[in-house]
C-alpha positions as a Python dict, from the first residue, in 0.01 Angstrom:
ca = {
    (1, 'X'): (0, 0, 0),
    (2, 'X'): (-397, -66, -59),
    (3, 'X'): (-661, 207, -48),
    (4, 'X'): (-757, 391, 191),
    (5, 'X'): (-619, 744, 367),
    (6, 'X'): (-310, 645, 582),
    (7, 'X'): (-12, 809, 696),
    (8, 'X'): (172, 735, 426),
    (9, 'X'): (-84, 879, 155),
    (10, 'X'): (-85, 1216, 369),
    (11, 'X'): (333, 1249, 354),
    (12, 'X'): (303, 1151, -43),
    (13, 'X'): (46, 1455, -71),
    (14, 'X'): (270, 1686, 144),
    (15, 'X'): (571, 1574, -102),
    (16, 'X'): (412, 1658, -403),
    (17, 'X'): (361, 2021, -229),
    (18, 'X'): (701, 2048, -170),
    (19, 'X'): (805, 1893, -533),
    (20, 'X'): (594, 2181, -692),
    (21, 'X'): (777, 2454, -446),
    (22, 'X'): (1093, 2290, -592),
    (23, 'X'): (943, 2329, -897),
    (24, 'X'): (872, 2689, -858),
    (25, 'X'): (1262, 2762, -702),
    (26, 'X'): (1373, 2626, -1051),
    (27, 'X'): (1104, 2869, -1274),
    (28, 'X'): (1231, 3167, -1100),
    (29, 'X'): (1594, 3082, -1157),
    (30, 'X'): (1497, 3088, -1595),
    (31, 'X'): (1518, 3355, -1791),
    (32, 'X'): (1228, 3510, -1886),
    (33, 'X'): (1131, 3654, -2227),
    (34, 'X'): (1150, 4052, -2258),
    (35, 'X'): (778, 4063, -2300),
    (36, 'X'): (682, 3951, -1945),
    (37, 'X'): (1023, 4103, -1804),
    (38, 'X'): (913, 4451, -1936),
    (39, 'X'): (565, 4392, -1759),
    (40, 'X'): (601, 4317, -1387),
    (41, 'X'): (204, 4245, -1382),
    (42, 'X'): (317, 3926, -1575),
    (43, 'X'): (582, 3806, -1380),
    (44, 'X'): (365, 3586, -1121),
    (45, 'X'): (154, 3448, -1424),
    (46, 'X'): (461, 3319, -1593),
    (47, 'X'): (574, 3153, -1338),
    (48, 'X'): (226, 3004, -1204),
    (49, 'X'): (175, 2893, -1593),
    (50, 'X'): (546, 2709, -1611),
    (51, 'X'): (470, 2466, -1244),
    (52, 'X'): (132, 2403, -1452),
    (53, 'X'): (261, 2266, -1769),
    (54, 'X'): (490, 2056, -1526),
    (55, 'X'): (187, 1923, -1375),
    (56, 'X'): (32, 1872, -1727),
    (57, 'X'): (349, 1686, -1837),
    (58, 'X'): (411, 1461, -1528),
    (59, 'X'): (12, 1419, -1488),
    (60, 'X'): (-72, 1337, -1806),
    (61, 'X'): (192, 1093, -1984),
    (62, 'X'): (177, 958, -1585),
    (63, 'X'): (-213, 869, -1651),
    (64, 'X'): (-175, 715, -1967),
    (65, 'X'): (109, 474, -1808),
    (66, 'X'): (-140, 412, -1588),
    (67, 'X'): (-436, 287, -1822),
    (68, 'X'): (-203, 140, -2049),
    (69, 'X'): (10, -69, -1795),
    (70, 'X'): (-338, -188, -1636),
    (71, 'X'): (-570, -171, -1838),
    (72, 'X'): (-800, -406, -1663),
    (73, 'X'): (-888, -97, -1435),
    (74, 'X'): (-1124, 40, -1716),
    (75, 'X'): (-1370, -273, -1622),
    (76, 'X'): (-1394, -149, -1253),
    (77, 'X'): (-1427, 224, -1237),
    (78, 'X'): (-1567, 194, -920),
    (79, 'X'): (-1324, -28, -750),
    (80, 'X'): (-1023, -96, -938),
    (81, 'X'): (-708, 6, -767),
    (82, 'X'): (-345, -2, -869),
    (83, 'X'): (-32, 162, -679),
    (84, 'X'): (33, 393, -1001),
    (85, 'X'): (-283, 561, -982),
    (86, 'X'): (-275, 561, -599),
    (87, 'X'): (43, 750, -643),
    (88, 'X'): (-96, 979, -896),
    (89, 'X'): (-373, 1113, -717),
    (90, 'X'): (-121, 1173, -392),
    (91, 'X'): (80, 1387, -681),
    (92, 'X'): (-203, 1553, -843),
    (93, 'X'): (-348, 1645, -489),
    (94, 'X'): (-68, 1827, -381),
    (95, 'X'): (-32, 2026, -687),
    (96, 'X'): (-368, 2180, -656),
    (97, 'X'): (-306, 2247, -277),
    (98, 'X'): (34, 2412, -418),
    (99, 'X'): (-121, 2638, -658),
    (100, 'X'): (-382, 2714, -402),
    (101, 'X'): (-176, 2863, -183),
    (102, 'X'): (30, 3053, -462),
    (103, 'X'): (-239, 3171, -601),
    (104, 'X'): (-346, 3329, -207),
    (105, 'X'): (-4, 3407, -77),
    (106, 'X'): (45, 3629, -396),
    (107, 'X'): (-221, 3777, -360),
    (108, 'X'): (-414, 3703, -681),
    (109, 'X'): (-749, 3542, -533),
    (110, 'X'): (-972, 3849, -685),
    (111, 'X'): (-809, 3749, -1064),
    (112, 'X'): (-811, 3351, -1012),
    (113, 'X'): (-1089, 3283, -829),
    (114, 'X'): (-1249, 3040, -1101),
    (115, 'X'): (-917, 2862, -982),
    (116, 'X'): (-986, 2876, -647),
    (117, 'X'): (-1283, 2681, -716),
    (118, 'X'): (-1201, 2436, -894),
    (119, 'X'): (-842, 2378, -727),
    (120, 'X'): (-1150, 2316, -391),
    (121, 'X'): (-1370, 2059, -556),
    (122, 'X'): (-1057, 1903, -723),
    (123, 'X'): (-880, 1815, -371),
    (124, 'X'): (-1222, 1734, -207),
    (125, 'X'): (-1269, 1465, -477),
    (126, 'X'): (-952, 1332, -468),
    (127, 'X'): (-916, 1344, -62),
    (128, 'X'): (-1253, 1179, -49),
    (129, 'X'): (-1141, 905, -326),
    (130, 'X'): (-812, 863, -132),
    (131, 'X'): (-1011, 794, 192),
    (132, 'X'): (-1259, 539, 54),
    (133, 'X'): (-1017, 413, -177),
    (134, 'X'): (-1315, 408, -388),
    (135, 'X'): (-1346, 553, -775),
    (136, 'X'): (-975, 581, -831),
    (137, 'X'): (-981, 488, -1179),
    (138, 'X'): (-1221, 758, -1231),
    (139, 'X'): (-1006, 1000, -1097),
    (140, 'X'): (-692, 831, -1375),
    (141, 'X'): (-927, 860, -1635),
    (142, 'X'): (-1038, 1270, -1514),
    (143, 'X'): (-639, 1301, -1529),
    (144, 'X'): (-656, 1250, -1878),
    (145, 'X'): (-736, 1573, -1946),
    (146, 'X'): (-337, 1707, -1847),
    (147, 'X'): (-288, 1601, -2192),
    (148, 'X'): (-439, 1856, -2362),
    (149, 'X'): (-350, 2094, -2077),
    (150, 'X'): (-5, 2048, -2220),
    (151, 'X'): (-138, 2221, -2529),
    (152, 'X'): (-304, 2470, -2413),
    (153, 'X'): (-51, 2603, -2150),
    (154, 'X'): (236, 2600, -2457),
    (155, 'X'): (-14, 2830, -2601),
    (156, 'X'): (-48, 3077, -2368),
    (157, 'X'): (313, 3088, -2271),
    (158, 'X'): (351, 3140, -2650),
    (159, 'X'): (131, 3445, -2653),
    (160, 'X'): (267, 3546, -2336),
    (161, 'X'): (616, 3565, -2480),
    (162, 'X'): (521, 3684, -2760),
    (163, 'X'): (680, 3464, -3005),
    (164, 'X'): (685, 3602, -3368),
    (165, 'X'): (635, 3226, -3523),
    (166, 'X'): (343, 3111, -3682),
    (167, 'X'): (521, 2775, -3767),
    (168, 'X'): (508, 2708, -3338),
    (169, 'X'): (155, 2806, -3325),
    (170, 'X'): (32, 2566, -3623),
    (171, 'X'): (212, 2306, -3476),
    (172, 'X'): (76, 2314, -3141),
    (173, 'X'): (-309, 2394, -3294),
    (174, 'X'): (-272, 2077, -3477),
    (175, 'X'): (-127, 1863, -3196),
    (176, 'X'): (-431, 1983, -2958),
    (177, 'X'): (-668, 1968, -3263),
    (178, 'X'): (-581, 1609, -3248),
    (179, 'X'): (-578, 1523, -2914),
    (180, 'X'): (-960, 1721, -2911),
    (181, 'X'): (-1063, 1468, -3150),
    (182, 'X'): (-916, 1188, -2977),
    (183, 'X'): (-1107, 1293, -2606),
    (184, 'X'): (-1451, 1337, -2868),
    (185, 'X'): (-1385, 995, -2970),
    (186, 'X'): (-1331, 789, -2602),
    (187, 'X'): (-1557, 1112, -2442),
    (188, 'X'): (-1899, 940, -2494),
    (189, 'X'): (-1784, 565, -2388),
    (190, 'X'): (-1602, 656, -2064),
    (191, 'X'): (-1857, 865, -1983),
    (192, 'X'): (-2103, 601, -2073),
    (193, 'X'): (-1903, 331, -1838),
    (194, 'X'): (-1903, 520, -1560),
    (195, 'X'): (-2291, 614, -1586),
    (196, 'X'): (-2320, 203, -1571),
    (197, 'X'): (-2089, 194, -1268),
    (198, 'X'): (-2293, 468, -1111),
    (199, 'X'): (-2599, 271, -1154),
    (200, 'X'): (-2469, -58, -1028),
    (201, 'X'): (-2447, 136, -662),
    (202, 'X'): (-2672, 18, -388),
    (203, 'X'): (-2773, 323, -314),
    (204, 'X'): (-2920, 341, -687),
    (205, 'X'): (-3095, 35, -652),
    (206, 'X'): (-3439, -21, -492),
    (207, 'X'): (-3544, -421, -367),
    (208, 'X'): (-3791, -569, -591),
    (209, 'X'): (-4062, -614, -323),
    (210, 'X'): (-4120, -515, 37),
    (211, 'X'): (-4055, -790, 345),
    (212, 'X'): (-4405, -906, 369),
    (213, 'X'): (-4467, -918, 15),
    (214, 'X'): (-4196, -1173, 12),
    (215, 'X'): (-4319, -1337, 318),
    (216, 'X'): (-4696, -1364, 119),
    (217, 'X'): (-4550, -1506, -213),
    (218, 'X'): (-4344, -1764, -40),
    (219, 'X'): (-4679, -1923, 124),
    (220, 'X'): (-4823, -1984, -197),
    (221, 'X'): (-4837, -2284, -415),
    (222, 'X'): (-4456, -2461, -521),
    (223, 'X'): (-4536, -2276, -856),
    (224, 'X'): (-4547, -1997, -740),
    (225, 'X'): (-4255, -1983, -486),
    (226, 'X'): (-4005, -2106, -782),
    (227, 'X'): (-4145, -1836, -1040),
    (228, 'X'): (-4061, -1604, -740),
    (229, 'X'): (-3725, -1742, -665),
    (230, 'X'): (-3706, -1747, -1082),
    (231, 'X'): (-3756, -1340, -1036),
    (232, 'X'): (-4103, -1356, -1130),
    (233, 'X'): (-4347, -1103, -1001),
    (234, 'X'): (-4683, -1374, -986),
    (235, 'X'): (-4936, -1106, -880),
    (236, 'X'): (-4805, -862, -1165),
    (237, 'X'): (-4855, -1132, -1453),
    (238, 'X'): (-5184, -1238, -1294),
    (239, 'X'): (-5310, -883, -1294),
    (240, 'X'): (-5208, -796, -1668),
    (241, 'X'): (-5390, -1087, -1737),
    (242, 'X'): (-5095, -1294, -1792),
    (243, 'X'): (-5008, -1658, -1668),
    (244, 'X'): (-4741, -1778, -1451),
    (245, 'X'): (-4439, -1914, -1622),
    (246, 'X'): (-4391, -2317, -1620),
    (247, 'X'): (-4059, -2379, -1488),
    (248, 'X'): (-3846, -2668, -1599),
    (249, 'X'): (-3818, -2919, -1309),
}
C-alpha cells in the first residue's frame, strides 16, 4: 500500500473509530473507584481519560517501533514512507475523530473546547499528510509525544481516584521526569532536521537569476559561460571589484 488517500486508508481510519468505541464498551464495563462513583460529574472524564491512555499506549510504543525498525526514515522527513507509520497515522486519525465526537455527543464542548481544537488541526494534518503521502515521518516523530502522554494521563487518573500512595506518584514523576529529559535532549535536533527539510522545498527556494540574465551570460566569452555553468555570478565578482575565477580545463 504506498502513499496517498485511497479507499483502503479511509476504512483503516473508520476502524480505528470503531476500535476506540470498542474501547470505550470495555471502560464502562470496569469498576470505577468510589471517588469518581460518588461524583457523577466525573463519570464521563474517567472514562474519556481511560480510551486516552489506550491511545497513549498503542500510539506511542507503536511510534518508537516505527523509528527503530526503520530508522532510515529520520534522513527523509519529507518523503520517507513505511507501511508502519502509514498505519499509524490511519490509527491515530481515528482516535481524534473518536474523541471528537465523545467529547460533542456528551455534551462537554463548553469544558473541552481546547480539545476540540486541537483534536481539528490534528486530523487536518494527518488527512492532508495521508493524501499527499507527504511528511509522514514527521507525523511518527509528532507521535512521539504519546509517550509521555502515558505519564501524564496515569497521573490524573491517580488524582482522580484519589489514591492515598505517594510511592505511585514518585514513581510515575520520575518515569515522566525522565522521559522530559529525554524529548529536551532529541527536541532541538529533530526540530533542527525538519527546519532543513523545510528549507530544501521548492517553494522555499528562489532561481539564482532571471531567464534573460541567463540568456545574457551565456553570450559572453567561454570564460565566462563555464564560471556560470561553475555557479559563478560574473557580473557580481566584477562589480565588487573581484575577478572571474580560472577554471581548470
Amino acid at each position: 500500500m504506498g502513499p496517498g488517500w485511497r479507499a483502503p486508508s479511509a476504512a483503516l481510519v473508520a476502524g480505528s473509530v470503531a476500535i476506540f468505541a470498542g474501547f470505550r464498551r470495555v471502560a464502562l464495563a470496569l469498576p470505577r473507584p468510589a471517588a469518581v462513583r460518588s461524583r457523577p460529574g466525573r463519570a464521563w472524564r474517567w472514562l474519556n481519560l481511560l480510551v486516552s491512555f489506550a491511545h497513549s499506549v498503542l500510539a506511542g510504543l507503536w511510534a518508537l517501533f516505527s523509528l527503530w525498525h526503520a530508522p532510515e526514515l529520520l534522513s527523509n522527513i519529507q518523503d520517507g514512507y513505511s507501511v508502519s507509520g502509514h498505519l499509524l497515522v490511519c490509527f491515530s486519525s481515528g482516535y481524534f475523530i473518536h474523541d471528537t465526537l465523545d467529547i460533542i455527543f456528551n455534551h462537554q464542548s463548553r469544558s473541552s473546547w481546547e480539545y476540540l481544537v486541537h483534536h481539528a488541526m490534528a486530523i487536518s494534518a494527518f488527512v492532508s499528510l495521508i493524501i499527499t503521502g507527504r511528511f509522514l515521518v514527521a507525523a511518527v516523530l509528532l507521535l512521539l509525544v504519546e509517550v509521555s502522554n502515558i505519564f501524564l494521563t496515569i497521573r490524573m487518573l491517580l488524582k482522580m481516584s484519589n489514591v492515598p500512595s505517594p510511592v505511585l506518584y514518585e514513581a510515575n514523576k520520575r518515569a515522566l521526569r525522565g522521559e522530559m529529559w529525554m524529548g529536551l535532549l532529541r527536541g532541538p535536533g529533530l526540530c533542527l532536521h525538519l527546519l532543513c527539510c523545510l528549507k530544501a522545498l521548492p517553494c522555499w527556494t528562489s532561481p539564482t537569476a532571471s531567464p534573460h540574465r541567463r540568456d545574457a551570460t551565456e553570450t559572453r566569452g567561454t570564460a565566462d559561460g563555464e564560471a556560470a555553468q561553475a555557479g559563478f555570478h560574473v557580473g557580481s565578482w566584477r562589480a565588487r571589484g573581484g575577478c572571474v575565477p580560472q577554471l581548470m580545463a
